[in-house]
ChimeraX commands (.cxc) that place a marker at each C-alpha (Angstrom):
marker #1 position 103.60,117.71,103.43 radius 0.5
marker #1 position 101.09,115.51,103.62 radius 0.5
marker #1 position 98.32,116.91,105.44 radius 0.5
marker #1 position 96.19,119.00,102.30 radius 0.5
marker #1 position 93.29,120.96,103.06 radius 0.5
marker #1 position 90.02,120.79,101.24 radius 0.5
marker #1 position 88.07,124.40,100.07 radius 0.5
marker #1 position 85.87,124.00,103.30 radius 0.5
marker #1 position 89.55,124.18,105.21 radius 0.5
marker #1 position 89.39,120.51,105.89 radius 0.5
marker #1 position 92.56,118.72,107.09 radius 0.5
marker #1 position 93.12,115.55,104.43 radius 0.5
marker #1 position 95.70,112.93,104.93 radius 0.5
marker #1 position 97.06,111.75,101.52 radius 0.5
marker #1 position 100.29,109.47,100.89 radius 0.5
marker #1 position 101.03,109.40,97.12 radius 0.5
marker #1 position 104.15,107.82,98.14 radius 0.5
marker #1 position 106.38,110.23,96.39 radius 0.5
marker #1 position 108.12,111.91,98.76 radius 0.5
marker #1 position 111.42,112.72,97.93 radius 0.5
marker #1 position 114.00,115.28,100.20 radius 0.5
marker #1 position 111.05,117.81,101.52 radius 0.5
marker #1 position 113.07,120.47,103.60 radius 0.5
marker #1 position 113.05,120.03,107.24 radius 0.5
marker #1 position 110.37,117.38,107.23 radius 0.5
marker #1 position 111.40,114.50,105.46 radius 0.5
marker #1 position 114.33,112.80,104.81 radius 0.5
marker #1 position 115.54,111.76,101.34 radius 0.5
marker #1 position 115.42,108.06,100.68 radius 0.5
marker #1 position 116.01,106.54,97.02 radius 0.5
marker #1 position 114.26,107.63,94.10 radius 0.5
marker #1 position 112.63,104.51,94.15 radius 0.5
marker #1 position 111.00,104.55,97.20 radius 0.5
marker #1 position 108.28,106.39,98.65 radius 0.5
marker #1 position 107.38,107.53,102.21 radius 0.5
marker #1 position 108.28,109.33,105.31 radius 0.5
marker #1 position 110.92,107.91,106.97 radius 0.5
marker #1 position 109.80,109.80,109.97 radius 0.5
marker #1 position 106.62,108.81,110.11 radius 0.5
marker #1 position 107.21,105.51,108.78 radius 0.5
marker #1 position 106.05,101.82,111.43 radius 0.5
marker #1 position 109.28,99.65,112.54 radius 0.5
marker #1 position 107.52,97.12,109.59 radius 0.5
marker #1 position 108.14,99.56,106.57 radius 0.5
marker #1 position 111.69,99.24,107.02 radius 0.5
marker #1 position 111.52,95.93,107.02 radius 0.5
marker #1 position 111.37,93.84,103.72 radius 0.5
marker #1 position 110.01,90.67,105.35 radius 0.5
marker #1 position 107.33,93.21,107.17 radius 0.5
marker #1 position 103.41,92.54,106.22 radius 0.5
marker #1 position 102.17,96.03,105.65 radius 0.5
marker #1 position 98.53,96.49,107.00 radius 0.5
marker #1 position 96.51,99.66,108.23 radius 0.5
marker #1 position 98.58,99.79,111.45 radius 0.5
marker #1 position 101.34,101.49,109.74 radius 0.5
marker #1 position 98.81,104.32,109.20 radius 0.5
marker #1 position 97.72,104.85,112.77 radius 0.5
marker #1 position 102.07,104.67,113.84 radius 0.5
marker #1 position 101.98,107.98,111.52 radius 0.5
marker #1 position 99.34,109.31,112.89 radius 0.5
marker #1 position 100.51,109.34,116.46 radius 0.5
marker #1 position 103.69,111.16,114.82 radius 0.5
marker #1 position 101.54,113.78,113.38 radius 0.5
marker #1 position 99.48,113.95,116.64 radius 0.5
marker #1 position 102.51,115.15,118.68 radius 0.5
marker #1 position 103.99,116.73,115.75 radius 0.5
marker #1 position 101.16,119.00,115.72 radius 0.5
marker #1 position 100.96,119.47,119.95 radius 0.5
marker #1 position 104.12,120.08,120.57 radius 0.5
marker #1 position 105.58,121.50,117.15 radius 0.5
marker #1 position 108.62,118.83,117.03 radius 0.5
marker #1 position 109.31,116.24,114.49 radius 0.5
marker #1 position 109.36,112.70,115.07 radius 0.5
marker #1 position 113.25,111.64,115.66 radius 0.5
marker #1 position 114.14,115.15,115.10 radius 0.5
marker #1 position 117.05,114.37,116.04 radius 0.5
marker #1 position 118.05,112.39,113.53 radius 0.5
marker #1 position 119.38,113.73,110.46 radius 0.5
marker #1 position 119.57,110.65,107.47 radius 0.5
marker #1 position 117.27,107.27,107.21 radius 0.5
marker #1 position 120.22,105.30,108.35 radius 0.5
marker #1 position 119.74,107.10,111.74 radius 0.5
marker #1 position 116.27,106.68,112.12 radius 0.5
marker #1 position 116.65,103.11,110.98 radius 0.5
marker #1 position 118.53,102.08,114.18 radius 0.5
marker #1 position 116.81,104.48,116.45 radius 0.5
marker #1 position 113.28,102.54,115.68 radius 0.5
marker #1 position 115.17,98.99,114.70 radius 0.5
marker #1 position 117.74,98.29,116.86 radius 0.5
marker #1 position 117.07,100.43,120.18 radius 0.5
marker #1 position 113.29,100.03,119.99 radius 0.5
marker #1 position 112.96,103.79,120.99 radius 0.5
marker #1 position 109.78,105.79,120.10 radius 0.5
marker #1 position 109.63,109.02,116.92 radius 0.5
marker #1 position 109.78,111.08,120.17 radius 0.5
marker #1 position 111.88,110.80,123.69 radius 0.5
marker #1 position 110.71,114.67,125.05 radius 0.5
marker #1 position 107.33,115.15,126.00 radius 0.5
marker #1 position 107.72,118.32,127.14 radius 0.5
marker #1 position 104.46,120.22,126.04 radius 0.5
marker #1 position 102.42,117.12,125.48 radius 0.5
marker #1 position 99.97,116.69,128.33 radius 0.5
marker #1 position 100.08,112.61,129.72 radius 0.5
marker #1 position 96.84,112.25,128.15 radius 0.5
marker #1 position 97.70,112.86,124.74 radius 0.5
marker #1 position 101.13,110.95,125.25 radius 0.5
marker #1 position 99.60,108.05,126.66 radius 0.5
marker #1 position 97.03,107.70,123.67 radius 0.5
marker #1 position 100.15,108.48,121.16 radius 0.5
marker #1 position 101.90,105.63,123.15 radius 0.5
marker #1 position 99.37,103.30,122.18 radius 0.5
marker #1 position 99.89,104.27,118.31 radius 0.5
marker #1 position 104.05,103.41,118.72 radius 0.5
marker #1 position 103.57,99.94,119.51 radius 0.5
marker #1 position 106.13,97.95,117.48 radius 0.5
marker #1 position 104.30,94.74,117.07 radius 0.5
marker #1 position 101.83,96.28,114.40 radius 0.5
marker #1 position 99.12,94.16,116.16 radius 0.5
marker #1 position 99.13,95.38,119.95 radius 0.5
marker #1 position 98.48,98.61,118.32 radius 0.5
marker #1 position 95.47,100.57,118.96 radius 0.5
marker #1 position 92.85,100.89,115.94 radius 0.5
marker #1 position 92.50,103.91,114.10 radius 0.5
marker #1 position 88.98,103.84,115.36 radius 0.5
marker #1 position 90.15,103.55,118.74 radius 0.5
marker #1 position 92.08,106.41,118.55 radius 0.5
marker #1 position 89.64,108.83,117.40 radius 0.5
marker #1 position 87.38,107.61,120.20 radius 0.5
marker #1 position 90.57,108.74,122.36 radius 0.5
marker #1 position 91.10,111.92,120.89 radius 0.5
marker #1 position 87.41,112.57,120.78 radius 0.5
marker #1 position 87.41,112.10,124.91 radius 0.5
marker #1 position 90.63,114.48,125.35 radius 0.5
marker #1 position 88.88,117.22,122.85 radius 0.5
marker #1 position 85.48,117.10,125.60 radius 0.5
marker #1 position 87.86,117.06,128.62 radius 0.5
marker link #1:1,2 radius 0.2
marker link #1:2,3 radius 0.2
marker link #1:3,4 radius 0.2
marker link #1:4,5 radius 0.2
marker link #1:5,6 radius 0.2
marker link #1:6,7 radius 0.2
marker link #1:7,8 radius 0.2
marker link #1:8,9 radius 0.2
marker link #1:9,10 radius 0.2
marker link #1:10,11 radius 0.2
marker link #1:11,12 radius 0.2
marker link #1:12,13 radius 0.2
marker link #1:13,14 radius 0.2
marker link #1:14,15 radius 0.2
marker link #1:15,16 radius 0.2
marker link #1:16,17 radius 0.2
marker link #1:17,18 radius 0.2
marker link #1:18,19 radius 0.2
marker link #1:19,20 radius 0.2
marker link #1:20,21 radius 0.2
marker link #1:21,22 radius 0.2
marker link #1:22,23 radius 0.2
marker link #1:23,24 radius 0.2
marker link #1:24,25 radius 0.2
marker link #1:25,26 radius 0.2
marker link #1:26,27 radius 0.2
marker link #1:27,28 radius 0.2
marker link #1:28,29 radius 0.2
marker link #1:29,30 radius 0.2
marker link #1:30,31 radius 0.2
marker link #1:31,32 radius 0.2
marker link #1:32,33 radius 0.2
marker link #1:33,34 radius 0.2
marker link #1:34,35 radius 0.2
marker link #1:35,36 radius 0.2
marker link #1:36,37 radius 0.2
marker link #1:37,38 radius 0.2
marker link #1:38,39 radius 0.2
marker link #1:39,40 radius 0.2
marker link #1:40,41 radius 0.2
marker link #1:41,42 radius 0.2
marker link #1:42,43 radius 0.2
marker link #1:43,44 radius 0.2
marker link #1:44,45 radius 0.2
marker link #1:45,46 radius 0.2
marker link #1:46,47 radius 0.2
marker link #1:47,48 radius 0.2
marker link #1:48,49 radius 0.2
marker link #1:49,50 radius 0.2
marker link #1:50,51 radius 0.2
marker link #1:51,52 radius 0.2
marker link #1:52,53 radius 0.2
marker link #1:53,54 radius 0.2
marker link #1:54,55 radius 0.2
marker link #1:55,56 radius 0.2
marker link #1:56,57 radius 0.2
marker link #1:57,58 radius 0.2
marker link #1:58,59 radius 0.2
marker link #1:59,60 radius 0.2
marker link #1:60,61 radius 0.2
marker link #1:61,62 radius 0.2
marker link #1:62,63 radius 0.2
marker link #1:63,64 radius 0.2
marker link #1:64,65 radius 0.2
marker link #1:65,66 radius 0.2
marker link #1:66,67 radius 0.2
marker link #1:67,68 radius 0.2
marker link #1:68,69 radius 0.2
marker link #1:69,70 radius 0.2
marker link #1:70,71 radius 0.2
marker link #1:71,72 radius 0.2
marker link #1:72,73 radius 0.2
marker link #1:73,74 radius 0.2
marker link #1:74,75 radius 0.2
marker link #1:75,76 radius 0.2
marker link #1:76,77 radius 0.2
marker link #1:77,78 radius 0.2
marker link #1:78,79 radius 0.2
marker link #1:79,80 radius 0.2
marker link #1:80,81 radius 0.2
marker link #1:81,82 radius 0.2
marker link #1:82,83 radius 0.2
marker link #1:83,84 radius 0.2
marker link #1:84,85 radius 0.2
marker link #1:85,86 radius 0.2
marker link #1:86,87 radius 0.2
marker link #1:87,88 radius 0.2
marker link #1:88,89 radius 0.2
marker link #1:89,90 radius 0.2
marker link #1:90,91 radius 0.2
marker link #1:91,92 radius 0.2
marker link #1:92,93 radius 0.2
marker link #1:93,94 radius 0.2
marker link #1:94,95 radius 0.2
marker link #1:95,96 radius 0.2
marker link #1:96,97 radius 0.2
marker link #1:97,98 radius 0.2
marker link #1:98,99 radius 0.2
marker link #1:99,100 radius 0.2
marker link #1:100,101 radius 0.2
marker link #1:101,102 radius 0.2
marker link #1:102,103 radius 0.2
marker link #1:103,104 radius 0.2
marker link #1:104,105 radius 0.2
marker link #1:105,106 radius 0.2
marker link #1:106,107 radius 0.2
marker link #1:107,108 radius 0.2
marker link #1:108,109 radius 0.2
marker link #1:109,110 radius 0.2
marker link #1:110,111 radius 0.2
marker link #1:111,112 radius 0.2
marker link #1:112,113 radius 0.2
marker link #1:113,114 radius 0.2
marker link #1:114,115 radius 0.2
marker link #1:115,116 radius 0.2
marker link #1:116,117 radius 0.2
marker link #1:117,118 radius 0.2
marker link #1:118,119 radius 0.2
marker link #1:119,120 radius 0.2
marker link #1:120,121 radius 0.2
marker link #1:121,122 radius 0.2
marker link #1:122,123 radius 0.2
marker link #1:123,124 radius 0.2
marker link #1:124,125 radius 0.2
marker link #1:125,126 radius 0.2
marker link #1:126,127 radius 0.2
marker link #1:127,128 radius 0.2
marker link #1:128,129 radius 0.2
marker link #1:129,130 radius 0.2
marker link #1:130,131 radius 0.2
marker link #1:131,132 radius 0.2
marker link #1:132,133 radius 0.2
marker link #1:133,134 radius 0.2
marker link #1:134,135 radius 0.2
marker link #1:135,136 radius 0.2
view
């Protein structure tokens, strides 16, 4: 729901930090808050959490492999609560099967689910990355 397209067919990421329950793709949180929870860095959960750029590039490895391999991030999970403890207390990644993902793309994606927000890779970085995997 956040990926618009422009009238040349584009792709535009926007956040207008609305989202409330979307379907399938997001997960309701309170009326008060906005985001993704699926797509949302370890540090948006967290109150104390300085929120910088990074948190952008953590959703955009989720959309990367959302978009590969057609699964959501923690698709497993079915409330924030869920998610919550997946990414908080068991440190595990938006997404545990691969399958369909060659270890290219994974490996690059990997770099975007760091959970210290600084040993992640720059945005800039990454579309070096995905600019070498789209001329291999």
């Amino acid at each position: 729901m956040n990926v618009v397209m422009d009238f040349e067919l584009n792709a535009k990421l926007c956040d207008f930090g609305l989202t409330q329950s979307m379907e399938k793709t997001h997960i309701s949180r309170r009326d008060n808050e906005g985001g993704s929870p699926r797509y949302m860095a370890p540090e948006l959960f967290d109150s104390r959490g300085k929120i910088t750029e990074k948190v952008d590039v953590w959703a955009l490895g989720c959309l990367i492999v959302e978009v590969i391999s057609s699964r959501l991030p923690h698709e497993e999970c079915t409330s924030i609560q869920q998610v919550m403890t997946k990414t908080l207390v068991h440190k595990t990644l938006p997404f545990t099967d691969w399958r369909g993902v060659s270890l290219d793309v994974q490996r690059l994606a990997e770099l975007c689910f760091v959970f210290p927000p600084d040993g992640r890779v720059s945005a800039q970085h990454l579309l070096e990355g995905l600019n070498r995997l789209t001329r291999n």
